[in-house]
C-alpha positions in Angstrom: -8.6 -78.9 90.9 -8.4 -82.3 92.5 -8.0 -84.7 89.4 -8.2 -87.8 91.7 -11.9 -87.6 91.3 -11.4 -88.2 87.0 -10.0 -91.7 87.7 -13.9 -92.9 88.8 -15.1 -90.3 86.0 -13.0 -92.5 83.9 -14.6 -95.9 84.9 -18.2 -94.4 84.7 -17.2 -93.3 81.4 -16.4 -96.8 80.2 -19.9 -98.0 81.8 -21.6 -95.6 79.8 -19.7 -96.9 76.5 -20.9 -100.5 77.9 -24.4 -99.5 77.9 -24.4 -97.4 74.6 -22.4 -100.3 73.2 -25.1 -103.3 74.7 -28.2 -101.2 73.2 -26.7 -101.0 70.0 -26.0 -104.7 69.7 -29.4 -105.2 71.1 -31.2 -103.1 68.6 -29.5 -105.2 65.7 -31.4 -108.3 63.6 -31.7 -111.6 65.2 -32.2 -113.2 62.1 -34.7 -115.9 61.6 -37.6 -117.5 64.3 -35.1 -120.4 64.0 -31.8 -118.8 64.7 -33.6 -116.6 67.8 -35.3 -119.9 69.3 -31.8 -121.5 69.5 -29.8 -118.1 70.8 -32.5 -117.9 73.2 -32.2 -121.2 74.7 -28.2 -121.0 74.7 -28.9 -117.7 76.6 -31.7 -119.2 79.3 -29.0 -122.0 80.0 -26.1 -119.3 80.3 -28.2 -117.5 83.0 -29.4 -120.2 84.4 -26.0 -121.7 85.0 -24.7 -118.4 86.5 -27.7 -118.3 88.6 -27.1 -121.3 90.6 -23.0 -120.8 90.2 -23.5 -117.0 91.5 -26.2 -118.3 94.5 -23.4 -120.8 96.3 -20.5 -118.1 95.7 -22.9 -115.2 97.4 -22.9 -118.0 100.6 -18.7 -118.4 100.6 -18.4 -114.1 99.7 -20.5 -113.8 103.3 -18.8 -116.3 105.2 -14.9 -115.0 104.2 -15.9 -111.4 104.4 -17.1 -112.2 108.5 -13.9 -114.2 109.0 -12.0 -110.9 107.2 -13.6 -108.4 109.3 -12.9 -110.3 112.6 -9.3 -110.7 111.4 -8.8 -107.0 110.5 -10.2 -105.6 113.8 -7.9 -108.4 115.8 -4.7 -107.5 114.4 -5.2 -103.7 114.4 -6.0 -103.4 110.4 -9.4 -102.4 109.7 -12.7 -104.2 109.5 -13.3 -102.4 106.1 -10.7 -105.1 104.4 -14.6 -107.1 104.7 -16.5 -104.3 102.7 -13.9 -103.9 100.0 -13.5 -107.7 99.4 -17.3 -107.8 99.2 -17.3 -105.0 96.8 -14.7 -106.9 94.9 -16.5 -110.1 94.2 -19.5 -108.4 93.4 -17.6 -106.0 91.0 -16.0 -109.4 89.7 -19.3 -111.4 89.2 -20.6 -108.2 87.1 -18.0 -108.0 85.2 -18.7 -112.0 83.8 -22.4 -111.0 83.8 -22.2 -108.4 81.5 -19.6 -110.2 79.2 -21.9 -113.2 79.0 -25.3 -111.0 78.2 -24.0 -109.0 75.7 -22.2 -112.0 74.2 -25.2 -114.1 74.0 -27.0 -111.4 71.8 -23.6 -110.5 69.7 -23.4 -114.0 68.6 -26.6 -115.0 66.8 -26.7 -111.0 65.0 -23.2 -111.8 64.3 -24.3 -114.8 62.4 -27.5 -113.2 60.8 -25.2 -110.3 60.0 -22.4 -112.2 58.4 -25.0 -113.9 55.5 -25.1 -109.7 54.4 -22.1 -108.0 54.7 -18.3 -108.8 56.7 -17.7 -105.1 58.0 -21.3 -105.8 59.4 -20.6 -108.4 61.2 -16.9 -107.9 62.7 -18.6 -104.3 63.3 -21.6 -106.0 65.8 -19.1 -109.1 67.0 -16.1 -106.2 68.1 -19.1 -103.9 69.8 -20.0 -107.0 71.8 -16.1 -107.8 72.6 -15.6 -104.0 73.4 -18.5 -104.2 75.9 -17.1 -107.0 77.7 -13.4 -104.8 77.6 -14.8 -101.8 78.9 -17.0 -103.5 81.6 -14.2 -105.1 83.0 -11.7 -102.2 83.1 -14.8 -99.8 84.0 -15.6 -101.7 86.9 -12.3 -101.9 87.7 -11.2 -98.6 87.6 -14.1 -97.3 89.5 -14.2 -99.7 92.3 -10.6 -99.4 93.2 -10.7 -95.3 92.9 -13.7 -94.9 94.6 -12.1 -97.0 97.6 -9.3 -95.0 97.5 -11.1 -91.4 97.5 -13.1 -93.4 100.5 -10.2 -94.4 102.6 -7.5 -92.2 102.1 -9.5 -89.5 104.8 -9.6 -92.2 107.2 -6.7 -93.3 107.9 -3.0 -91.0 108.3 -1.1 -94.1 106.7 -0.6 -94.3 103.0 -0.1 -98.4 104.0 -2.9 -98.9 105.6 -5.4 -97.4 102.8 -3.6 -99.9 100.5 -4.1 -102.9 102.8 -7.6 -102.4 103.1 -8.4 -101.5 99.2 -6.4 -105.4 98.3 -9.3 -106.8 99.7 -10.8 -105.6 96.6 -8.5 -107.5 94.7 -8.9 -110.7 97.1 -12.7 -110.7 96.5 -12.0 -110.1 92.6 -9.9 -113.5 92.9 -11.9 -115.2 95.1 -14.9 -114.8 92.5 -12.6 -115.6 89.5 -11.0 -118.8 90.7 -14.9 -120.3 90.9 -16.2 -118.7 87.6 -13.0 -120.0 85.8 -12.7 -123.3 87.1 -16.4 -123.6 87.4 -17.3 -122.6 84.1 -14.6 -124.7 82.3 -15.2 -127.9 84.3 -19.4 -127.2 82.8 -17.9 -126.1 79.2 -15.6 -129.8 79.5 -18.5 -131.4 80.4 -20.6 -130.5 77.9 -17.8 -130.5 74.9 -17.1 -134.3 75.7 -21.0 -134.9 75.9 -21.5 -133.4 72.7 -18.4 -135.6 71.3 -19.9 -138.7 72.8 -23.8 -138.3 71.8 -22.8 -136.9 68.1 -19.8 -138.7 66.7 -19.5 -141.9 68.9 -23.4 -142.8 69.1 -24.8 -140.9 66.4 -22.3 -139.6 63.7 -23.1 -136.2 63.6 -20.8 -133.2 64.0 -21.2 -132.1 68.0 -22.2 -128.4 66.7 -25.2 -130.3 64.5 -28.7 -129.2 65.6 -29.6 -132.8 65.7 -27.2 -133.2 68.8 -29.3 -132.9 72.2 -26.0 -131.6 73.8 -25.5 -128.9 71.0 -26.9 -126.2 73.3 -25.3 -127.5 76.7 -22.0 -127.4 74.7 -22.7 -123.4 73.2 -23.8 -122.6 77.1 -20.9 -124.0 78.8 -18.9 -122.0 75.9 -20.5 -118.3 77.0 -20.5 -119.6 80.9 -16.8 -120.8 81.2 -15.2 -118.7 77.9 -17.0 -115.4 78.4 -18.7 -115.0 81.8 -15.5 -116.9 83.2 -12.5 -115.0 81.2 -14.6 -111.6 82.4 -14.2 -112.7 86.1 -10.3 -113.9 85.1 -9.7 -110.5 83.6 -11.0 -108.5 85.8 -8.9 -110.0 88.9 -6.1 -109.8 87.0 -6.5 -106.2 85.8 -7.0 -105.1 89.6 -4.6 -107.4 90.6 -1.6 -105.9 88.5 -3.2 -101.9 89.2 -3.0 -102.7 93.4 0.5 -104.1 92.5 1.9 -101.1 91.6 0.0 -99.1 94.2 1.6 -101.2 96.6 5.6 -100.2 95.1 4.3 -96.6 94.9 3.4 -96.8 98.5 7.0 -97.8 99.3 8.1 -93.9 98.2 6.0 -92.0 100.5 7.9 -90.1 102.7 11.0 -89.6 101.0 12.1 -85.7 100.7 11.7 -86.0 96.7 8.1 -86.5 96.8 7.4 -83.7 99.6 4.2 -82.4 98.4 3.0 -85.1 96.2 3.6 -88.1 98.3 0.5 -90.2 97.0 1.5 -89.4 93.0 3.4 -92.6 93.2 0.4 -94.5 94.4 -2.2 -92.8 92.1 0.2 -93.3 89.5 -1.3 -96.9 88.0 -4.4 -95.9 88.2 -4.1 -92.5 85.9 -2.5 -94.8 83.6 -5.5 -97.5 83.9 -7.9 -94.2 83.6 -6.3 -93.0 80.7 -5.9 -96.4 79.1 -10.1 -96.5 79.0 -10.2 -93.3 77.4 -7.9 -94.4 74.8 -9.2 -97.5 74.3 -12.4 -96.2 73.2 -10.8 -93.8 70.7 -9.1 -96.8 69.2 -12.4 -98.8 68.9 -14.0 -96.3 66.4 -11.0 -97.5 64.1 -12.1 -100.3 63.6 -14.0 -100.7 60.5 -13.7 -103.2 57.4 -14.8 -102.4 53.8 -16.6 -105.7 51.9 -13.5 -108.2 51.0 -11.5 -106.3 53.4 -9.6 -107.9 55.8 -10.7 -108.2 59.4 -7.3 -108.7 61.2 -6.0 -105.2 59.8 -9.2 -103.4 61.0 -7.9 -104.5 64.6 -4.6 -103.8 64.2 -5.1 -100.6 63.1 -7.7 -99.7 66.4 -4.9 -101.8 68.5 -2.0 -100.0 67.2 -3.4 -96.9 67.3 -4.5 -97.3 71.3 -1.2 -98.1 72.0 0.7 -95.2 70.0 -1.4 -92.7 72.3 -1.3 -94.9 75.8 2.5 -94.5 75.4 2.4 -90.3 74.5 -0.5 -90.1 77.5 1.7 -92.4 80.2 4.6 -89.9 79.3 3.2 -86.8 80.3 1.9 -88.7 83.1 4.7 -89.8 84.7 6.5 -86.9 84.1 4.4 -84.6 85.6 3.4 -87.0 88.7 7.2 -88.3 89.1 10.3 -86.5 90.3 13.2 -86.6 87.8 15.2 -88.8 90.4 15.2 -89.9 93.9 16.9 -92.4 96.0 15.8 -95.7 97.7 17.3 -98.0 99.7 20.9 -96.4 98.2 19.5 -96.9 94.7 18.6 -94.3 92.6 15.4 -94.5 90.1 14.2 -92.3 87.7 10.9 -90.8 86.2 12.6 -92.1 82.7 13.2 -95.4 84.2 9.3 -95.9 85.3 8.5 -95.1 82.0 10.5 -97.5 80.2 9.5 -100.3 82.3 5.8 -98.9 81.7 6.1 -99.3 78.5 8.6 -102.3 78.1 4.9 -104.3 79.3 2.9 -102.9 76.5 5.1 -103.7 74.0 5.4 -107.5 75.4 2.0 -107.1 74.8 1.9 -106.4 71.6 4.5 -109.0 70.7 2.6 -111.5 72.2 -0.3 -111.1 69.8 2.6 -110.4 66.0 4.3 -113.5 67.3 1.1 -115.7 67.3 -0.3 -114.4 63.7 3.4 -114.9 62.5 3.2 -118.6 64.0 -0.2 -118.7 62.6 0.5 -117.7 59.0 4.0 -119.9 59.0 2.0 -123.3 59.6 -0.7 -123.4 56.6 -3.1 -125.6 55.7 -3.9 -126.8 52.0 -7.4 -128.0 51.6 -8.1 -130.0 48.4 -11.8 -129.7 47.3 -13.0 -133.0 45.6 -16.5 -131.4 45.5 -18.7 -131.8 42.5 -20.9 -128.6 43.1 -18.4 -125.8 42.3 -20.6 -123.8 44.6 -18.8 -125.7 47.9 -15.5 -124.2 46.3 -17.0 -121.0 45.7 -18.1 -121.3 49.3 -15.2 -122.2 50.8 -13.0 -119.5 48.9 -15.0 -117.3 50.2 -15.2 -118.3 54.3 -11.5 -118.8 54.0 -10.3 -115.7 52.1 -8.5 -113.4 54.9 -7.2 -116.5 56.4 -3.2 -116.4 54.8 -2.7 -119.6 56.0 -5.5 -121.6 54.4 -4.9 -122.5 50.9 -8.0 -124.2 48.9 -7.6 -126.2 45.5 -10.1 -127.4 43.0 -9.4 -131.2 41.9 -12.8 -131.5 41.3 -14.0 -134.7 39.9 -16.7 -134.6 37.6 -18.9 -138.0 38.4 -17.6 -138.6 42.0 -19.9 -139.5 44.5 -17.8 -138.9 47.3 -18.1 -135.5 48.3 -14.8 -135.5 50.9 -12.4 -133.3 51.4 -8.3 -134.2 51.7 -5.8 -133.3 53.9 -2.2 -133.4 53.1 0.5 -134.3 55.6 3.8 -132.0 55.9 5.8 -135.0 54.9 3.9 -134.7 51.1 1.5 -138.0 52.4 -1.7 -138.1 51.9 -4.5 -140.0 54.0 -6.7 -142.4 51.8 -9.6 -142.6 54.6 -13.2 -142.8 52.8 -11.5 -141.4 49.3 -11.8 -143.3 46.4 -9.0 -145.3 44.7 -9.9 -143.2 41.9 -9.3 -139.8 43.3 -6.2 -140.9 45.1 -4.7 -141.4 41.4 -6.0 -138.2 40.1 -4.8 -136.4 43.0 -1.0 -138.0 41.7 -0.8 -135.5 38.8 -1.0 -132.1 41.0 1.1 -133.6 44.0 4.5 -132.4 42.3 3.0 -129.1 41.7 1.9 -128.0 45.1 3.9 -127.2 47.6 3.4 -128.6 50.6 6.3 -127.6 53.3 4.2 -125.7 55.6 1.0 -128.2 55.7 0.5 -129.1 59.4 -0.8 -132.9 59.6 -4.7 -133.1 60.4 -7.0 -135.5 59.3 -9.7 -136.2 56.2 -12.8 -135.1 56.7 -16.2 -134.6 54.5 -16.9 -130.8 54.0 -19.7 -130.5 56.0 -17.0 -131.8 59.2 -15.1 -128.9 57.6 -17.7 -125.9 58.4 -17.8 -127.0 61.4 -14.8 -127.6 62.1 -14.4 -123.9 61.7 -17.4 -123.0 63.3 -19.5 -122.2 60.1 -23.2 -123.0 59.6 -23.8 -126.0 57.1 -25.6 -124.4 53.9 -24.8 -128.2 52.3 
């Protein structure tokens, strides 16, 4: 059996878990006439920015893939470097397109799921993450084996195959440096216009509903955060996979690898192939119970994709890899591959327990001066699986007031718009809290507070 041919299996695979995943999400509640006017506006802008963004890109794709195919028949290459960097972009635009759709629906059933139950919504807002995942490793995976299965016939170098398929990855990059840059220079845009119309000329938070530039800001979000980080991943994905092809490619020949000569080459992308299958495994993990908490749900689906990635790479190298062979003088080994395999997943994973160690080492105390011990109730509630928020009720019975306080690391306290009176009750608890991990922000009324942190104003 040729299993070359499972590696695009694997990437249609993944497309098929996009699409289950995308009607699933879409089959969920939008939530009120309200809540589905505004998502629907934030999506119209979204596709009408990518529209435009995606019609001047299609003009430089055709213009650098002529100049590519006039360079590869000229200095003896191929002219099909053109065709694979075309196929690249396009494979990079889709994989932003699909993140920004399914985004754009996960978000406003996110929020009409999350008034109901938690596990409901992290369940509908990690489908709509996993679609974006998949898409962009699907896409990848397929475009760069099917271009291999392709090319490899028609031509008797290894090298040459390999030159041609990195115009794949040059047209994934090509497409990624606009959407990035593009994107965040319209999210920037729109973020500072939002700042400016709301808090400078008018007062109001920049998420309000009163602000006109509320729904430029939440497009230039999905266009530069999620259609842009698709078209950043994916480059980078195929970038590091044609990498390795390329260092594989350097072994062909040598006696060790007489009768599998390309296993070194196919090598990264079984592992990418295998990565989707496990990936998907993990994502039926993740599940929260009511008061559960979120972060542990994804561990456990991260964690768990990761314990059988590194079991799966190590029957794959050692049944694709010689024990040992030499190069250059130097001699590597099969063991060796699959500790520097691995040595990157675990960075990985580092990289994610060092920032929720950071994150849970820097806390926040947030004193509640609000009269309605609902707000308190509220906020206890919002902020419950977040270890590094701490919320106290000093509560004053006839204040008028309504703000929230900050405290400074350095036990301080900001006395902007709080009464002399709550400054003096606030004395009495001072030497009872500790204060030693509060990171220095500013005082701000409540309703600044949810939206600070992104939460709809009930107040």
């Amino acid at each position: 059996m040729d299993y070359i041919n499972l590696i695009p299996a694997a990437g249609i695979i993944a497309l098929i878990f996009v699409f289950l995943k995308n009607s699933w999400v879409s089959k969920k509640e939008v939530g009120s006439a309200k809540m589905e006017k505004i998502a629907k506006n934030i999506a119209d802008g979204a596709m009408a920015f990518l529209k435009a963004e995606y019609k001047i890109l299609s003009i430089f794709v055709i213009i650098t893939a002529v100049l590519l195919a006039f360079k590869g028949i000229n200095e003896g290459s191929s002219w099909l470097v053109a065709v694979s960097f075309v196929v690249g972009a396009l494979c990079s635009g889709l994989a932003g397109f699909i993140g920004m759709r399914v985004a754009t629906k996960a978000n406003v059933r996110t929020t009409n799921a999350a008034q109901d139950s938690l596990g409901k919504a992290l369940e509908i807002a990690f489908s709509g993450g996993s679609v974006m995942g998949m898409g962009v490793v699907g896409l990848g995976v397929l475009g760069v084996g099917s271009l291999f299965i392709i090319y490899e016939p028609m031509f008797t170098d290894i090298n040459t195959v390999i030159q041609v398929i990195s115009g794949f990855s040059l047209g994934a990059s090509s497409i990624a440096l606009f959407a990035r840059v593009g994107g965040g220079i319209y999210t920037k845009a729109a973020d500072v216009g939002a700042d400016l119309v709301g808090k400078v000329e008018a007062g109001i938070p920049e998420d309000h509903p009163l602000n006109p530039a509320t729904i430029a800001d939440n497009v230039g979000d999905n266009v530069g955060d999620v259609a842009g980080m698709g078209a950043d991943l994916f480059e980078s994905f195929v970038g590091s996979i044609i990498g390795a092809m390329v260092l594989g490619a350097a072994f062909v020949g040598l006696s060790e690898f007489s009768g599998i000569e390309i296993n070194a080459v196919l090598l990264p992308l079984y592992i990418a192939a295998s990565g989707i299958l496990m990936s998907i495994i993990g994502t039926f993990f993740v599940k929260v119970k009511e008061g559960g908490d979120p972060h542990k749900a994804l561990n456990t689906g991260e964690f768990l994709s990761a314990g059988l990635m590194i079991a799966v790479t190590f029957l794959l190298i050692k049944n694709l890899l010689p024990e040992t062979w030499v190069f250059n003088g130097v001699e590597f080994t099969s063991i060796g591959v699959f500790y520097a395999t691995i040595s990157g997943l675990i960075a990985g994973l580092l990289v994610g327990k060092v920032t929720e160690y950071i994150d849970d080492k820097f806390a926040c105390e947030i004193f509640c001066y609000e009269p309605n011990p609902a707000v308190y109730q509220y906020l206890n509630i919002k902020f419950r699986n977040r270890k590094n928020i701490k919320i106290f009720n000093l509560a004053v019975a006839n204040d008028s007031t309504k703000k929230s306080l900050f405290l400074h690391k350095d036990n301080q306290y900001k006395e902007n718009n709080i009464s002399l009176s709550q400054a003096s009750s606030l004395s009495k608890y001072k030497n009872n809290i500790n204060l030693n991990n509060s990171v220095e922000v500013q005082c701000i009324s409540i309703q600044e507070l949810l939206h600070k942190f992104k939460f709809i104003d009930i107040l």
